[in-house]
N, C-alpha and C positions, 0 to 999 in steps of 0.2 A: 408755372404751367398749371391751368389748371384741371381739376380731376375729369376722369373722363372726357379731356378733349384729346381725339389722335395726335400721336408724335408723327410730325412730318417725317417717311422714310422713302425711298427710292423716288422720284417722281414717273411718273409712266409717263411715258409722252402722250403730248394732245392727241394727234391724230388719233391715239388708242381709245380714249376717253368718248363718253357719250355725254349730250349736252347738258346733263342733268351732273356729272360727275365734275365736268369741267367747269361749270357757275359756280359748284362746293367749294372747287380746287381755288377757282378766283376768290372768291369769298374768303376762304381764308389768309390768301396772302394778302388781301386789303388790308384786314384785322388784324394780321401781327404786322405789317409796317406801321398801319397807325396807331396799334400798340407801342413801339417802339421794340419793339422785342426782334428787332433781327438789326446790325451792324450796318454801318453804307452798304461795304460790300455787298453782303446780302440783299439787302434791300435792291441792289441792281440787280442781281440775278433772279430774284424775286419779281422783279420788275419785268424785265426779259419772259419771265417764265407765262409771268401775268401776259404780255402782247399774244404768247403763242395760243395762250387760253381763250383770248378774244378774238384772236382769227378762225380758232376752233370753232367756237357759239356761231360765231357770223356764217361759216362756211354750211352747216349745220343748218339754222335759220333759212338760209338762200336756197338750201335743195330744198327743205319742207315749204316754204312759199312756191317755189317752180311747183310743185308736187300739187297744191292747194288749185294753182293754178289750171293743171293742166286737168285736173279732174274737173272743175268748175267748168272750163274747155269742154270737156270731152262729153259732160251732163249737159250741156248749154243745146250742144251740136244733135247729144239724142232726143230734146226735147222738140228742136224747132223740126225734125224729120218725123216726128209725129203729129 
């Protein structure tokens, strides 16, 4: 292990997590499966852990695009009424 990197302890769930915290969380379970530092086992629930991390990001992503959207929308609509 090395120094000053956190010991993975409880995992929060995604949905808890903010996108910036859940990219970390993915990142790191890349780096120790490709480490080699976690068992099959592990590396399957790791695995699993990593999909919910990515439906997180995505889910995330898609409301701030809708969001980008709808103000671009919404500025588009006050401009042409002027």
């Amino acid at each position: 292990m090395e120094a000053g990197k956190p010991v993975a302890g409880p995992a929060q769930p995604a949905q808890d997590l903010s996108f910036e915290q859940a990219l970390e969380n993915l990142e790191s379970i890349i780096e120790r499966i490709e480490q080699g530092e976690v068992g099959l086992e592990q590396s399957l629930a790791e695995y699993e852990r990593g999909v919910d991390l990515i439906k997180r990001c995505r889910a995330i992503l898609e409301r701030a695009e809708q969001k980008v959207e709808d103000l671009t929308g919404k500025m588009m609509g006050d401009s042409a009424s002027n």
